[in-house]
DOMARNU-332966 format. One record per residue (C-alpha): residue number from 1; x, y, z. Coordinates in nm, 2 decimals, padded with zeros to 4 digits. Example, Ala and Ser with C-alpha at 12.3 -4.5 7.8 and 13.67 -1.06 7.14 Angstrom:
BEGIN
  num      px      py      pz
    1   01.23  -00.45   00.78
    2   01.37  -00.11   00.71
! end
This chain:
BEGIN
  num      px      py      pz
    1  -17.00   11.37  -08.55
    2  -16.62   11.34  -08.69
    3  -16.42   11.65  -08.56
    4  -16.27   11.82  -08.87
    5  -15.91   11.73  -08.91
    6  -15.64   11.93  -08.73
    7  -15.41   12.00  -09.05
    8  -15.38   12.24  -09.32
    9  -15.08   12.17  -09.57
   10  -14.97   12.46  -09.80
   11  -14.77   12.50  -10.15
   12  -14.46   12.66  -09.95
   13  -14.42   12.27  -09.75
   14  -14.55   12.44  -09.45
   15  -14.80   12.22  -09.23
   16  -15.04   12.43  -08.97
   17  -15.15   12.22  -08.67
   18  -15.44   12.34  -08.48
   19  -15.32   12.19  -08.10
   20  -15.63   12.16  -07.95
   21  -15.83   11.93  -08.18
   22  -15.93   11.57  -08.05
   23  -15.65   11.42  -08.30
   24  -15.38   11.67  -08.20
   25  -15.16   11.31  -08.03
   26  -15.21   11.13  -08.33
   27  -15.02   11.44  -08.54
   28  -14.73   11.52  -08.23
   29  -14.67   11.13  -08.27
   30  -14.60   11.13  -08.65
   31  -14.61   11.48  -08.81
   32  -14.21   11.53  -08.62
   33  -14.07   11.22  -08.78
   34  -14.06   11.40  -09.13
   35  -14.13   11.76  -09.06
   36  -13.99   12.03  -08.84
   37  -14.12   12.28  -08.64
   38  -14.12   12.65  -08.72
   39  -14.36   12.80  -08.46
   40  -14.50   12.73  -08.16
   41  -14.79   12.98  -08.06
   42  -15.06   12.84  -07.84
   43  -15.29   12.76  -08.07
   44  -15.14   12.67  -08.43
   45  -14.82   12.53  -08.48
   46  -14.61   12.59  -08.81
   47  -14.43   12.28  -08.93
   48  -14.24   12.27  -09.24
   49  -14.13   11.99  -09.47
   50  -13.77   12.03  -09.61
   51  -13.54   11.77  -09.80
   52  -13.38   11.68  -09.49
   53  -13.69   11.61  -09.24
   54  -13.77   11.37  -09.54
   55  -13.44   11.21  -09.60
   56  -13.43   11.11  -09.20
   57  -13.78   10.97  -09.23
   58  -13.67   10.75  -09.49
   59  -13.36   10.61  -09.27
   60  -13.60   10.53  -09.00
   61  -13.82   10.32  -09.26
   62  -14.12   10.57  -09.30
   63  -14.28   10.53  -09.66
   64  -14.42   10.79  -09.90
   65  -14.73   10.59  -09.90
   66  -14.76   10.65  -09.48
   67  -14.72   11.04  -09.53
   68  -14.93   11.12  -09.78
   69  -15.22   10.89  -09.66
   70  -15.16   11.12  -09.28
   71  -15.16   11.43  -09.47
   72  -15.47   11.37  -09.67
   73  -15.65   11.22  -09.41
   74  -15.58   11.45  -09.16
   75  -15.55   11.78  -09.37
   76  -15.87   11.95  -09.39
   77  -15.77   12.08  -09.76
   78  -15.69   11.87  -10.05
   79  -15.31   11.87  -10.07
   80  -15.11   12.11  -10.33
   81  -14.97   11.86  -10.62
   82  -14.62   12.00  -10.58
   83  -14.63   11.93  -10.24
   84  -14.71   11.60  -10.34
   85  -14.43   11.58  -10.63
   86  -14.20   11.72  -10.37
   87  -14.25   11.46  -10.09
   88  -14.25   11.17  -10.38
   89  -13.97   11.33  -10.53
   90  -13.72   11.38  -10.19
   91  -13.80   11.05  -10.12
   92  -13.69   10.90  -10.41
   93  -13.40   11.07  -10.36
   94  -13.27   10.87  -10.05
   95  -13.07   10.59  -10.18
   96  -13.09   10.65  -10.60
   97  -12.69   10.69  -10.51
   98  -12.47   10.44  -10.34
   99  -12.15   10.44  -10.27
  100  -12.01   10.03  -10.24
  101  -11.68   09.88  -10.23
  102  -11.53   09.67  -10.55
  103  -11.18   09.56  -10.62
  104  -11.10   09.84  -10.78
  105  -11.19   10.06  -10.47
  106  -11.47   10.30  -10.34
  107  -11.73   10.28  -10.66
  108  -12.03   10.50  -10.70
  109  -12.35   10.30  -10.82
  110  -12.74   10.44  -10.94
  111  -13.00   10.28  -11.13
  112  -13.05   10.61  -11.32
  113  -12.79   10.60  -11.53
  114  -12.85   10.96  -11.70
  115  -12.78   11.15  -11.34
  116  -12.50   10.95  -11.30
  117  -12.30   11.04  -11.63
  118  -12.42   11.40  -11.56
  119  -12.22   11.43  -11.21
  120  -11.95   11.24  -11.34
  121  -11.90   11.53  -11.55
  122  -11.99   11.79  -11.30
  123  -11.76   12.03  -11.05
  124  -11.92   11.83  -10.77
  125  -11.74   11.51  -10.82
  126  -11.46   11.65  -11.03
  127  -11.24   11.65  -10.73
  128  -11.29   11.30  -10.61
  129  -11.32   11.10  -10.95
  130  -11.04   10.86  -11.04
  131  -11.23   10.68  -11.35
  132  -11.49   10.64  -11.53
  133  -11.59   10.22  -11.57
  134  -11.71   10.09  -11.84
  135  -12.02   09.98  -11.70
  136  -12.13   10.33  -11.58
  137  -12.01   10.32  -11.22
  138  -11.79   10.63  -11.13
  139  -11.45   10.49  -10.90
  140  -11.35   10.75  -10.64
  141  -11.08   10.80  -10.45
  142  -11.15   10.64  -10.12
  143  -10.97   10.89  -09.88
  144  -11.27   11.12  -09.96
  145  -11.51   10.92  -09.85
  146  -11.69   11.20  -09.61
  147  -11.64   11.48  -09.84
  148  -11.85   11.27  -10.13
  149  -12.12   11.20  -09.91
  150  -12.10   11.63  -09.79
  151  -12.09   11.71  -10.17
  152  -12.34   11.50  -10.32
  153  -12.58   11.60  -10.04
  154  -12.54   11.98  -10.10
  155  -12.63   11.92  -10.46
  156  -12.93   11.73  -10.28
  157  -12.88   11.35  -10.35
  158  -12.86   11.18  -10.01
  159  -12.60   10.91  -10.08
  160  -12.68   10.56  -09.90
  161  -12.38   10.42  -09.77
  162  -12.28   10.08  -09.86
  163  -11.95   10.10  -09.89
  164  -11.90   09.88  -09.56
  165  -11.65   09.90  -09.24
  166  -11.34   09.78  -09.09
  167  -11.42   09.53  -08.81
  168  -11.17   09.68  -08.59
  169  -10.98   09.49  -08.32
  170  -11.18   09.28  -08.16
  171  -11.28   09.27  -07.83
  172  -11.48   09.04  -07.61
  173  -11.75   09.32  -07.47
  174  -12.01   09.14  -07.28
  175  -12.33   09.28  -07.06
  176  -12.41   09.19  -06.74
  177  -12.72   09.01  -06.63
  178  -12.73   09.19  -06.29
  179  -12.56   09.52  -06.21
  180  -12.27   09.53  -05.97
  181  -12.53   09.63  -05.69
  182  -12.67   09.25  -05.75
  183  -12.99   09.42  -05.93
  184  -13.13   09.28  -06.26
  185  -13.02   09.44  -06.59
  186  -13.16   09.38  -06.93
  187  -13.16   09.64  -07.19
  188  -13.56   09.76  -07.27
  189  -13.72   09.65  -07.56
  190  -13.64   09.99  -07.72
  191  -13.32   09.95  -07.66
  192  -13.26   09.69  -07.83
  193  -13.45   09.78  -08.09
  194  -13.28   10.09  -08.14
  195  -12.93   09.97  -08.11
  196  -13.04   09.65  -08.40
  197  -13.19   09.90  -08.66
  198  -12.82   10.08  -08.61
  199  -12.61   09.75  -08.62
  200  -12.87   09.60  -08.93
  201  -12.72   09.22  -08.84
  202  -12.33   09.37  -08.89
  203  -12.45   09.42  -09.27
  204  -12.36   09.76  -09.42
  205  -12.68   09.86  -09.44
  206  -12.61   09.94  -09.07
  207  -12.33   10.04  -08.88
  208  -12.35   10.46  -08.87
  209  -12.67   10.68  -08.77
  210  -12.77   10.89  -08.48
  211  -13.02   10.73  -08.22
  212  -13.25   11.02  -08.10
  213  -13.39   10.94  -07.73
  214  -13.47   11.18  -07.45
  215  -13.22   11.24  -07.14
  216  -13.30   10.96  -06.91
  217  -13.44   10.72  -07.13
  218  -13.11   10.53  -07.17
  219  -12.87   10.62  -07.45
  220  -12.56   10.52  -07.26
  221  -12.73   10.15  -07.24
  222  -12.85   10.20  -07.63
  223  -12.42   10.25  -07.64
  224  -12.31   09.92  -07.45
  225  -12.60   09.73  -07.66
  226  -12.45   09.83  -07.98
  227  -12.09   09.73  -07.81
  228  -12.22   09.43  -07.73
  229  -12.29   09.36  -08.11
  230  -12.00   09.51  -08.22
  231  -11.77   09.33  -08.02
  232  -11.43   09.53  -08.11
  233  -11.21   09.83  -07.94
  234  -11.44   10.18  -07.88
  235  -11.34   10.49  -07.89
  236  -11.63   10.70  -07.66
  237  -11.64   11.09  -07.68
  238  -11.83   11.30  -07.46
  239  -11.89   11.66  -07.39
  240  -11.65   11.69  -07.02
  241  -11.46   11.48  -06.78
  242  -11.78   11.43  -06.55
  243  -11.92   11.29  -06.85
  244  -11.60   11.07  -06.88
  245  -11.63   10.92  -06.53
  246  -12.00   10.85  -06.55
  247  -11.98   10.64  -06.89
  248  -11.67   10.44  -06.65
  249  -11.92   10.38  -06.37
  250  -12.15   10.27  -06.62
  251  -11.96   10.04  -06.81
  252  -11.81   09.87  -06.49
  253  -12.15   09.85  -06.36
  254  -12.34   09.71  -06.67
  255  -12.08   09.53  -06.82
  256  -11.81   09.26  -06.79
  257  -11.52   09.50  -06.89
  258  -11.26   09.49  -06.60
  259  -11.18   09.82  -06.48
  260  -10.82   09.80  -06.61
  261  -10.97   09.81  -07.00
  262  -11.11   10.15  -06.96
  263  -10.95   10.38  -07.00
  264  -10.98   10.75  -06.92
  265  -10.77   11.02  -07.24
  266  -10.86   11.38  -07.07
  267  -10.66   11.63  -06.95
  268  -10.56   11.46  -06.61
  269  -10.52   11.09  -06.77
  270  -10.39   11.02  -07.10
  271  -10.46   10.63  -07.12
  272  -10.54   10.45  -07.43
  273  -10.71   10.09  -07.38
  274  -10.95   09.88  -07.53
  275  -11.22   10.07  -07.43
  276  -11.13   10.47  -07.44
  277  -11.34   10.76  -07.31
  278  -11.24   11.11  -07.39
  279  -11.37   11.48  -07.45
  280  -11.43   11.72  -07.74
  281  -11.24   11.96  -07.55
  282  -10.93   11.72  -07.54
  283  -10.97   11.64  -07.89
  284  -10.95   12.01  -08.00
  285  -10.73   12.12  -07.77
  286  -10.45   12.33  -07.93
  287  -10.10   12.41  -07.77
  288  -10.17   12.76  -07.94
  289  -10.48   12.96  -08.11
  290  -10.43   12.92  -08.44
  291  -10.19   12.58  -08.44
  292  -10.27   12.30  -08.61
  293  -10.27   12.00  -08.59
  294  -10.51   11.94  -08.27
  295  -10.26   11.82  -08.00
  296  -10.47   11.48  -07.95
  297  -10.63   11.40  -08.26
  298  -10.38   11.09  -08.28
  299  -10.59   10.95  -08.10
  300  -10.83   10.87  -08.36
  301  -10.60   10.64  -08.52
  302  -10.44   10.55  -08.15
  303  -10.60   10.22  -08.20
  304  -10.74   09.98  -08.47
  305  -11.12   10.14  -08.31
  306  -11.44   09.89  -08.43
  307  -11.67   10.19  -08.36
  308  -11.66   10.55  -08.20
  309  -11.94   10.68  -08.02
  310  -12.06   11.06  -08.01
  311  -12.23   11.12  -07.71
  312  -12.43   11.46  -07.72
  313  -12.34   11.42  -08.13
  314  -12.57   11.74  -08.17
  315  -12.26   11.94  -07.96
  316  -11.99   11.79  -08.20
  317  -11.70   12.06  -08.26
  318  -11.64   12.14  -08.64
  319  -11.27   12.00  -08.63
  320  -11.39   11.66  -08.49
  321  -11.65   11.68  -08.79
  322  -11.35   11.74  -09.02
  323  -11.14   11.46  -08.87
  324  -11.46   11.20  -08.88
  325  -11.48   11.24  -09.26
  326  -11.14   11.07  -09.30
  327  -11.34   10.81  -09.02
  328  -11.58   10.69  -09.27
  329  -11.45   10.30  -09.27
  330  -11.51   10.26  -08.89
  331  -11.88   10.24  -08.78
  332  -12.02   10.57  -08.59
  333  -12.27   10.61  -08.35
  334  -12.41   10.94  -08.24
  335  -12.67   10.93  -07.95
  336  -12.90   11.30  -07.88
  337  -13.14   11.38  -07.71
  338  -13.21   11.65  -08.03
  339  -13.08   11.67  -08.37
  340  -13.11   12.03  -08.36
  341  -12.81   12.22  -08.40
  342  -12.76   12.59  -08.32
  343  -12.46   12.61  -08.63
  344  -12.75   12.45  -08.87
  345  -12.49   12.22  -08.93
  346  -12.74   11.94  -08.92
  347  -12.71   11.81  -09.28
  348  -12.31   11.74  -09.18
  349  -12.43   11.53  -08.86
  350  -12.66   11.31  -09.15
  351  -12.36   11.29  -09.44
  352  -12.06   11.21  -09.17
  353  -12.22   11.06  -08.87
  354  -12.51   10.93  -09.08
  355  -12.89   10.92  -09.10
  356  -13.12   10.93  -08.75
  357  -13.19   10.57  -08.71
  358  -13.39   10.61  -08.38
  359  -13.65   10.82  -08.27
  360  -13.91   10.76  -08.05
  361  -14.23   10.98  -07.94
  362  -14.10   11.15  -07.61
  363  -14.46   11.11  -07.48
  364  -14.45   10.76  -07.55
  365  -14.15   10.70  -07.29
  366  -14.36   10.90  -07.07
  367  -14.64   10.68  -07.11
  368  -14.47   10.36  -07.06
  369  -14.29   10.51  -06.71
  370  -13.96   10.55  -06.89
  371  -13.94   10.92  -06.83
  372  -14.08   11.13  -06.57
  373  -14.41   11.31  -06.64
  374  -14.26   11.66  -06.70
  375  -14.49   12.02  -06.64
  376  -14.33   12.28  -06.81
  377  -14.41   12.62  -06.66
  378  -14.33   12.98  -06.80
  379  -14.30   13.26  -06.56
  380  -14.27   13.62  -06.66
  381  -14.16   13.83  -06.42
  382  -14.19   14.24  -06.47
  383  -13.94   14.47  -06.45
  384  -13.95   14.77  -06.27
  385  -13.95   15.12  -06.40
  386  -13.59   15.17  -06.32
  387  -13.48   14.85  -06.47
  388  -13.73   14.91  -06.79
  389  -13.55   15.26  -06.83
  390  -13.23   15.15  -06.85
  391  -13.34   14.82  -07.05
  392  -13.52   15.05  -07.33
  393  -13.20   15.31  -07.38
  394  -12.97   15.05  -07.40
  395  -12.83   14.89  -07.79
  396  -13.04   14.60  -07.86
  397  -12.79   14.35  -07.85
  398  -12.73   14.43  -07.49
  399  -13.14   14.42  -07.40
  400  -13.09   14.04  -07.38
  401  -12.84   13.98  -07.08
  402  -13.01   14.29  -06.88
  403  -13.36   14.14  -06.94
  404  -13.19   13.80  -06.83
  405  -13.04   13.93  -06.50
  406  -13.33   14.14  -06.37
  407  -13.29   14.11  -06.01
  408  -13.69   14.07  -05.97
  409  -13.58   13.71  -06.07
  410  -13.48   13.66  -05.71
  411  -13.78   13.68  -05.48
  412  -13.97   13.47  -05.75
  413  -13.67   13.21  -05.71
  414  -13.75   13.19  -05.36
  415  -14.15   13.16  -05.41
  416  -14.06   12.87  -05.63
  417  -13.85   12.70  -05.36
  418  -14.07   12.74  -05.11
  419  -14.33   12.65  -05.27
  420  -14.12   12.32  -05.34
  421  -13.94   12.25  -05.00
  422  -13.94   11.86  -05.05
  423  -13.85   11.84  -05.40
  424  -13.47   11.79  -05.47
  425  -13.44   12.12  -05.72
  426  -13.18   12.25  -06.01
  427  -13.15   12.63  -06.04
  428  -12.94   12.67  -06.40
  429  -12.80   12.99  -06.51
  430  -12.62   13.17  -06.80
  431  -12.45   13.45  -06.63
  432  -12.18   13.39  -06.33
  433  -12.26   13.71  -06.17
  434  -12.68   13.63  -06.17
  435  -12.61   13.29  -06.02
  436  -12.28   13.36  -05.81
  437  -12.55   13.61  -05.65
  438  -12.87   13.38  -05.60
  439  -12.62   13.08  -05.43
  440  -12.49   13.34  -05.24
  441  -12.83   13.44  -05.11
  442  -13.00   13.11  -05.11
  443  -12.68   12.97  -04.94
  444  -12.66   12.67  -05.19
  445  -12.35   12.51  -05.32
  446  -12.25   12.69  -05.69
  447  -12.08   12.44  -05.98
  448  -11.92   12.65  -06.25
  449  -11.69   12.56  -06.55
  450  -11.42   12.67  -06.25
  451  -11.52   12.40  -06.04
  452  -11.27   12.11  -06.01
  453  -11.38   11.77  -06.12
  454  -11.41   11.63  -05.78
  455  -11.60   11.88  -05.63
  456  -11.83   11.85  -05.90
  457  -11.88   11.49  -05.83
  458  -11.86   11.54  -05.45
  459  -12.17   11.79  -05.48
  460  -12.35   11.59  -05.71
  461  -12.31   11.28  -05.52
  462  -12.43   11.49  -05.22
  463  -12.75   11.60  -05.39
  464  -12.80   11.23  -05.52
  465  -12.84   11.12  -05.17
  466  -13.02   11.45  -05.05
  467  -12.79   11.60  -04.83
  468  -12.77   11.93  -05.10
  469  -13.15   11.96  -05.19
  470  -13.09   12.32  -05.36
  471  -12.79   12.32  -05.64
  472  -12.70   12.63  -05.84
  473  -12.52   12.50  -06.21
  474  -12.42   12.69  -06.43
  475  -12.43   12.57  -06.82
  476  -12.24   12.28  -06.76
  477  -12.53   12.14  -06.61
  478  -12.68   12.17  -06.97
  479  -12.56   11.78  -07.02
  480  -12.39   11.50  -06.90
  481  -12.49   11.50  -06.54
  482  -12.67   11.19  -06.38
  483  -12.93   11.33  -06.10
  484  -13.18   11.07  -06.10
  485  -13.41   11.19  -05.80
  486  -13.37   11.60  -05.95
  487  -13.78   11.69  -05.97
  488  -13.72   12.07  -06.03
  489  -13.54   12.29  -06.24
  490  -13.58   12.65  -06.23
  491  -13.39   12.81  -06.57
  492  -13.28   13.18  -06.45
  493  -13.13   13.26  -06.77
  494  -13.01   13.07  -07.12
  495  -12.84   13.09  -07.40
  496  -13.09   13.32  -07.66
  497  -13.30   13.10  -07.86
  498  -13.14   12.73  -07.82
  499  -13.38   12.50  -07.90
  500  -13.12   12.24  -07.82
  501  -13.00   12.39  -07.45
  502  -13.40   12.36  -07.37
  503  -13.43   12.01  -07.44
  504  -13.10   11.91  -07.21
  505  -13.22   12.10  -06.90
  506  -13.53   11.97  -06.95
  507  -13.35   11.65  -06.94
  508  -13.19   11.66  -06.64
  509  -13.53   11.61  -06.43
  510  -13.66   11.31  -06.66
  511  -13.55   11.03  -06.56
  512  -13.83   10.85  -06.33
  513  -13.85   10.89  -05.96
  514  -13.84   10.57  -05.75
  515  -14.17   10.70  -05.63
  516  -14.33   10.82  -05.96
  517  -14.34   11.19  -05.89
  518  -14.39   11.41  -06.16
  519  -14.10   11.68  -06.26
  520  -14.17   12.04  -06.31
  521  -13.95   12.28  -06.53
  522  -13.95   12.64  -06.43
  523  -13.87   12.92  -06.67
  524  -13.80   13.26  -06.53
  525  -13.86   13.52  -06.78
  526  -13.85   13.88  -06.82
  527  -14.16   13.98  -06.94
  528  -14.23   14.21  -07.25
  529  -13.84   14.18  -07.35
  530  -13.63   14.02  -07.56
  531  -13.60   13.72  -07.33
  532  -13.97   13.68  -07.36
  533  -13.93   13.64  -07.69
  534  -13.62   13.46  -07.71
  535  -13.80   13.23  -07.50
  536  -14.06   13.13  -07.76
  537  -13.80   13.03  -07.98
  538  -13.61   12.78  -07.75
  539  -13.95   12.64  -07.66
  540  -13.98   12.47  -08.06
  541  -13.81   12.18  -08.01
  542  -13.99   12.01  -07.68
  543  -14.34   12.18  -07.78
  544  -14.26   11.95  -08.11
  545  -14.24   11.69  -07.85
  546  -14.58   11.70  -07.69
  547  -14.46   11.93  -07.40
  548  -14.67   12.23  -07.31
  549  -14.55   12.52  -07.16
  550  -14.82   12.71  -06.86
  551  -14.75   13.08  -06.89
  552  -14.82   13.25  -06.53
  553  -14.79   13.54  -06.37
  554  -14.52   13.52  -05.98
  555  -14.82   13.55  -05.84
  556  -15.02   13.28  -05.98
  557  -14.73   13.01  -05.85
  558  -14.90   12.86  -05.55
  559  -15.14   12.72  -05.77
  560  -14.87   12.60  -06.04
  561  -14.79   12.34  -05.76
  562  -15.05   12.13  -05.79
  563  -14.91   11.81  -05.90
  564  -15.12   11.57  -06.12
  565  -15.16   11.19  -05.92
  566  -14.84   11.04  -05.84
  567  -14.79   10.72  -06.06
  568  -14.58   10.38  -05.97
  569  -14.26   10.39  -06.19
  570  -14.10   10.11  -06.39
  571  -13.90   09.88  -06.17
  572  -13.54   10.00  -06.32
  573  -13.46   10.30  -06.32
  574  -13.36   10.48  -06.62
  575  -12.96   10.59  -06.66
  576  -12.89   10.83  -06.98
! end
């Protein structure tokens, strides 16, 4: 007998997902790539299709034809027409507008000639539009390249880009065959894959989009593979000067660039070579609140760059946004582990950086040994009637950080460590004084935003190699940190709802262990408070992903430690 399907589609464009049906992989696998989640209770999820979900799918190649025959076979209703019309109609959407380049300039092109006349006659063009041509096309001027694309999508018409790039300086970028360490190096078949649908054969059908992988799965290679297509002067930014070092150690491990080519434009260098690694912090850096320009934004025009990389794209600033839509000639490369953005600036991330071009099924890595097997674990800890007082007669907006500091955390802390005495284990906080107080206690080495650079990468070379096998990070441990062998994190405290903080420090324990253990992910929660429920909401994103998150109670922890069977991992490691 056929299980009834786990879908129920509704006239609003939301999709309800009953998890525990026997198709429930085939739906996490495909439903994400043109919906997005709403809700995550334990049984039904709440998934909704907007404009945007669709206009993604359609980058990445998926068809009407492929989501309506998944909907109606796996929807246990028949579908609403306008759902239908709406899915059909979005889709359509993607592409009826290109922008190309003519003699004349940057040209705006559709096969529906009608909407075409309409905008060019419309307040949403009016400030870009040089001339009307004879043969329909609209010419525009090209220093607003960005701001057309940010228009035109408001208005919701998805422009396709093929107005082409500069090639940039070129530069002779080459990958090793064998890292420095003498091991063999090949980028993974997803790799390349990934970095080829971005490139699309140096045609300009490629050349900007955001690849979407997990932390650990490689998006620093995905980088060097593109680089290696691109062959011409990179400009690289990434979230902090850690950050900065690691993509050096990278590149001079994994590539043929001599060391002398990098170079490093933070606030302790400020070198400018063929390739160039920098910050966001740098690049918005201001000798005054309120002063503009940025101090360093010369940079983006420093050089004749063939293609700037975003690392973390979904943490880009708003002025670097600003200054990338004047960047729309040179090719772009974001690389996420989430397109989810906090600011819900994600329709700016798909006009200026471009379209997600990448995106594969989390659970898929897993399944191939590419990323850890990862247990997510919930733990709501009670407060006591003193703490409960003072948590109920304070202003809502202050119930948060007091729920998220309740000392009970501690002793639960310490059950979890014990519990994991072998295992090499991230404790990540929100508030200084909560985790200034549990290193203090625990006696572990503390990394805050205070800590200088090299002591940062002193204690997390020491950890590496196991001589720290407790470390207390602050949010700067959200990204950017390489800990291959990390099998624990314990999350004290966070940032409200961020769906996109989750995913990161859930990141920092996935890449695989040279001896296949699986990594656990420990939330600490305050239970029946705001954090509790703040805690539902940062869980979307990876419960989108596959992941399921075991609610217990302190007490039930010994028997969270059972680990499923240990599995032999891939013979190279992964390296974000």
């Amino acid at each position: 007998m056929n299980p009834a399907p786990p879908l129920w589609v509704q006239s609003d464009r939301t999709v309800l997902f009953e998890v525990d049906n026997p198709q429930a992989e085939e739906v996490q696998a495909f439903l994400p790539r043109f919906a997005e989640l709403e809700k995550s209770p334990e049984r039904f999820h709440t998934y909704r299709i907007t404009p945007l979900s669709l206009w993604n799918a359609a980058a990445v190649g998926v068809t009407v034809d492929a989501i309506l025959e998944f909907l109606t076979r796996l929807s246990r209703e028949a579908l609403p027409d306008n759902v239908v019309h709406d899915i059909r109609d979005f889709l359509r959407r993607y592409g009826l507008l290109r922008l190309e380049r003519g003699d004349e300039g940057l040209l705006l092109r559709s096969d529906d000639a009608e909407l075409l006349e309409d905008l060019s006659h419309s307040s949403v063009l009016e400030p870009f539009l040089e001339e009307r041509r004879d043969d329909g096309t609209l010419r525009l001027n090209d220093a607003c390249r960005g701001e057309v694309k940010q228009a035109l999508l408001r208005v919701g018409y998805p422009v396709e880009d093929l107005a082409g790039y500069t090639p940039g300086a070129p530069y002779d970028f080459a990958l090793r065959d064998q890292t420095r360490s003498g091991q063999p190096f090949a980028p993974r078949s997803y790799q390349e894959q990934s970095a080829e649908l971005f490139y699309a054969g140096g045609s300009e059908r490629g050349g900007s989009g955001v690849v979407v992988l997990p932390c650990g799965a490689g998006k620093t290679i995905v980088a060097m593979t593109v680089m290696n297509r691109v062959r011409a002067e990179t400009l690289i930014l990434t979230t902090n000067t850690v950050a900065v070092r690691q993509w050096r150690q990278e590149l001079l491990d994994k590539s043929l660039v001599p060391e002398e080519d990098i170079g490093e434009y933070t606030g302790a260098r400020k070198e400018i070579k063929p390739i160039t690694i920098s910050t966001y912090q740098i690049m918005t850096h201001r000798r005054k609140k309120g002063d503009t320009p940025f101090t360093h934004f010369g940079l983006f025009d420093a050089k004749d760059w063939g293609l700037i990389v975003y690392d973390e794209v979904h943490l880009l600033p708003a002025p670097v946004f600003r200054a990338t839509a004047d960047l729309q000639a040179r090719r772009r490369l974001g690389l996420t582990a989430t397109l989810v953005r906090e600011d819900q600036r994600e329709e700016d991330v798909f006009s200026l950086i471009g379209p997600k071009r990448f995106d594969m099924p989390w659970k898929d890595l897993e399944r191939q040994g590419w990323i850890a097997t990862a247990r997510c674990v919930e733990v709501r800890v009670p407060m006591n009637r003193e703490q409960r007082m003072t948590y109920l007669s304070l202003p809502a907006r202050d119930r948060f950080r007091i729920a998220s500091e309740n000392p009970d955390k501690l002793p639960v802390l310490e059950k979890i460590l014990h519990v994991h005495q072998e295992d090499l284990v991230l404790i990540i906080g929100q508030y200084l004084d909560q985790i200034e107080e549990m290193a203090r206690h625990l006696e572990a080495p503390l990394i805050t935003g205070k800590t200088p650079v090299k002591e940062r990468q002193d204690l997390y070379r020491r950890f590496r190699e196991g001589d720290v096998r407790v470390l207390v990070v602050s949010k700067v441990g959200n990204f950017a940190i390489d800990l291959p062998d990390a099998t624990v994190a314990i999350q004290v405290s966070g940032t409200f709802g961020s769906r996109q903080e989750e995913a990161q420090r859930l990141g920092r324990i996935l890449r695989p262990k040279k001896n296949g253990a699986p990594a656990t992910f420990y939330s600490v929660v305050s239970r029946d408070t705001k954090e509790e429920e703040y805690a539902q909401k940062r869980q979307r994103f990876l419960t989108e992903r596959g992941y399921s998150y075991h609610i217990c109670e302190p007490s039930e922890l010994d028997r969270e430690s059972r680990k499923p069977p240990r599995r032999e991992a891939p013979d190279d490691e992964a390296t974000e």
